[in-house]
C-alpha positions in Angstrom: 19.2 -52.7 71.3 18.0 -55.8 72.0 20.7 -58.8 71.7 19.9 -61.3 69.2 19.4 -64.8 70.6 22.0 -66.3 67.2 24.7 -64.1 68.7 26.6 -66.2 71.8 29.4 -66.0 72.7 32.0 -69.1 71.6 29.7 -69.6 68.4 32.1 -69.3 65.0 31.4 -65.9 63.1 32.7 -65.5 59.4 33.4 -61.8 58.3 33.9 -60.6 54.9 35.0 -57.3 53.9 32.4 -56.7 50.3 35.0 -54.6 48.3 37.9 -57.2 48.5 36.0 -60.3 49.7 38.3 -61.2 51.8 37.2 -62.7 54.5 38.1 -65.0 58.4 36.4 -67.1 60.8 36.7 -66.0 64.4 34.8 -66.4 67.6 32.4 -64.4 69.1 33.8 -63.5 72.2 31.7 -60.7 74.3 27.6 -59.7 73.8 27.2 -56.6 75.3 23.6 -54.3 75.5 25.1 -52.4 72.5 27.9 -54.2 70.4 29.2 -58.0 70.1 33.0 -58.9 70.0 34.8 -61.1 68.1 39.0 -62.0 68.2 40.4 -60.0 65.8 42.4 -61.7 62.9 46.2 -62.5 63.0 48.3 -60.1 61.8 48.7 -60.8 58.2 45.3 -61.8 57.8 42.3 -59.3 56.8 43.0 -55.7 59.0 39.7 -54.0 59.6 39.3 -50.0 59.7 37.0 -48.7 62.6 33.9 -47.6 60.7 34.6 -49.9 58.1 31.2 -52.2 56.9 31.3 -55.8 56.6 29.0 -58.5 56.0 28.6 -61.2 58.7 27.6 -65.1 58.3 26.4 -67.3 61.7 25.3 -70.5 60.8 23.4 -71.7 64.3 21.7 -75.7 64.3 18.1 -73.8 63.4 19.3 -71.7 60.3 21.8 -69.1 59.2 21.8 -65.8 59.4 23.2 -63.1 57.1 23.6 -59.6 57.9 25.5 -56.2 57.8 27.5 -54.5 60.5 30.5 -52.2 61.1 33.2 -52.0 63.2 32.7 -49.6 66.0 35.7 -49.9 67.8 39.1 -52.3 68.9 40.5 -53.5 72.1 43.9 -54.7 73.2 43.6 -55.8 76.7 44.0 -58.9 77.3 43.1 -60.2 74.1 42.8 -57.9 70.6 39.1 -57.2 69.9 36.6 -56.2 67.5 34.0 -54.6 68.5 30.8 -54.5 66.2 27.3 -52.6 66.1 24.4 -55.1 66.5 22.5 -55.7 62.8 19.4 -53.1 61.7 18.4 -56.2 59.4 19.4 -60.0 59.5 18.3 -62.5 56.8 17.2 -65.6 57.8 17.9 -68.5 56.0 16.1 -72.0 57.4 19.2 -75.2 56.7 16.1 -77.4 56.6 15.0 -75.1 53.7 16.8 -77.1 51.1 15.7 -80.3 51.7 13.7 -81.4 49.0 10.9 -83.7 47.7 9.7 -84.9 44.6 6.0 -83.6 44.4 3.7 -82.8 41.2 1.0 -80.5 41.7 0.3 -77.5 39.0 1.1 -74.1 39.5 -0.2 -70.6 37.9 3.0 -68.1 37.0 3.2 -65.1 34.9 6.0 -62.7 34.4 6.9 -60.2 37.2 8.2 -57.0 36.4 11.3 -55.9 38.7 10.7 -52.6 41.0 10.9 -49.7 38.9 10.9 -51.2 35.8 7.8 -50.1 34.5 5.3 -52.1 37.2 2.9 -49.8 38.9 3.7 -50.0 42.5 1.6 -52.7 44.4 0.7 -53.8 41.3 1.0 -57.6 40.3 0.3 -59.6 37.5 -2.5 -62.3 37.3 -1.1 -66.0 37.3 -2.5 -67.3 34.3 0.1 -69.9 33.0 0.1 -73.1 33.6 3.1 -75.2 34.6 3.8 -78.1 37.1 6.3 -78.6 39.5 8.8 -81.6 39.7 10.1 -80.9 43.3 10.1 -78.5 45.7 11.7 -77.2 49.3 11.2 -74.5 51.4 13.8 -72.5 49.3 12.6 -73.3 45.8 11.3 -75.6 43.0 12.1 -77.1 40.2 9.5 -76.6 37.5 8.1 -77.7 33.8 7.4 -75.2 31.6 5.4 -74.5 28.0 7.5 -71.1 27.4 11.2 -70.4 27.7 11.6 -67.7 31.1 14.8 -65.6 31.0 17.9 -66.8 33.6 17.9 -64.1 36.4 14.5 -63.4 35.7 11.3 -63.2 38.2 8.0 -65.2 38.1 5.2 -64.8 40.2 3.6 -68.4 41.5 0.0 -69.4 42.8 0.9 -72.6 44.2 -2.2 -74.6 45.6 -0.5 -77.3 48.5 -2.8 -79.9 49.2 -2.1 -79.5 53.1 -5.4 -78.6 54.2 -5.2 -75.1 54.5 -7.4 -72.4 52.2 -5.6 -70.5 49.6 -2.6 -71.2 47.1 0.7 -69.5 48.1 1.7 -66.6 46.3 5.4 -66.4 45.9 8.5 -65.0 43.9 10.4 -66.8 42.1 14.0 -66.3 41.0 15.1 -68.1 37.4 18.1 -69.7 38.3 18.4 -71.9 35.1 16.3 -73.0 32.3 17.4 -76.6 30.5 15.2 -77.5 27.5 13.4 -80.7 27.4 11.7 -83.3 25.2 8.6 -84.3 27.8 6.2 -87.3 25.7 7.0 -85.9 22.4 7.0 -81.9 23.6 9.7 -78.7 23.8 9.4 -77.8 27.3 11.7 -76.3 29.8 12.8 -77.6 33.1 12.7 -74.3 35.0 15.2 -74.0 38.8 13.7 -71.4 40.6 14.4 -70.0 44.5 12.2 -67.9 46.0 12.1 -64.2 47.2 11.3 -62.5 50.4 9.7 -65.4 51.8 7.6 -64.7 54.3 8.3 -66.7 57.4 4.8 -68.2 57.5 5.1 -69.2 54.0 8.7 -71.2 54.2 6.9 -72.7 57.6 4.1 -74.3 55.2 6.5 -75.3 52.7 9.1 -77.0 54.8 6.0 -79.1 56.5 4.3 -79.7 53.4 7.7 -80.9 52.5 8.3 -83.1 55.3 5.4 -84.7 55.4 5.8 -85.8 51.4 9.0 -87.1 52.8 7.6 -89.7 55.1 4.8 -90.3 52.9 7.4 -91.6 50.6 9.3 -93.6 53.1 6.4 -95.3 54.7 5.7 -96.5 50.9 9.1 -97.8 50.4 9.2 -100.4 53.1 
């Protein structure tokens, strides 16, 4: 398998073991045509089992990356090794994704069904409510509201960028929180969303769109 340009060697590597999240920060040490190493743990620290799965967090200048792995073997000479299996999937998450800028245009949303919960598959709802944003990032928005969504529920968004390109973004959205408001006289509901197997393309239009609001908004300050 291909190596994966995030794994080098000397770059910090945090491991966590899902069932007792315990986790340590090492060093990856070795990247090899099949398997990366890291420096095993101190004794007294978290002990890994060979064939045991683990989750695995590099955060690299560009983004961090999230992904699953297991431990296919350890070495003792000269220095006690881990040995791990390269990643079948890595997540991707851009740092510059959570930068944020203030920006009102309106979005479309309706309700989105989760996978198997009744949705026919490939089928999705029509945006037809109307709501606004009050900032947004490559990572999420924050949104105003007529009606109250549920926390931990999804919403799908046509969001129309004024960037010059055709066609609204059609996204996911995550409810993260929901805080009632009084807006000129009106219940609404300030909405936190993040979105959902973002499409790199996507978070790429975003995190410009976003950028350039941001230096909009300093060039009008000085």
């Amino acid at each position: 398998m291909a190596r994966y340009p995030f794994l080098r060697i000397n770059r910090k590597i945090v491991i966590t073991q899902p069932d007792s999240g315990r986790s340590f920060t090492t060093v990856i040490q070795e990247v090899g045509p099949e398997e990366f190493a890291v420096l095993a743990p101190e004794v007294g620290e978290v002990a890994l089992a060979v064939g045991e799965r683990v989750k695995a967090v590099i955060t690299a200048p560009e983004a961090k990356y999230e992904f699953a792995t297991t431990l296919k073997r350890q070495a003792f000479d000269p220095v006690y090794l881990y040995y791990f299996r390269y990643p079948q999937e890595v997540r991707r998450i851009q740092q510059r994704s959570f930068v944020r800028a203030k920006v009102a245009l309106e979005v479309q949303y309706a309700p989105l069904a989760e996978e198997g919960q009744g949705a026919e598959a490939g089928a999705l709802p029509r945006p037809d409510r109307k709501g606004y944003t009050v900032d947004l990032s490559g990572g999420g928005a924050q949104l105003v509201l007529k009606e109250k969504p549920e926390p931990g529920s999804l919403l799908l968004l046509s969001l129309p960028l004024p960037d010059g390109k055709a066609g609204p973004l059609i996204l996911k959205g995550r409810v993260r929180r929901v805080v009632p408001r009084m807006i000129d006289g009106l219940e609404r509901y300030e909405v936190g969303v993040s979105f959902e197997n973002l499409a790199e393309k996507d978070e790429d239009r975003l995190v410009k769109f976003v950028f350039r609001r941001l230096r909009e908004e300093r060039r009008q300050e000085r």
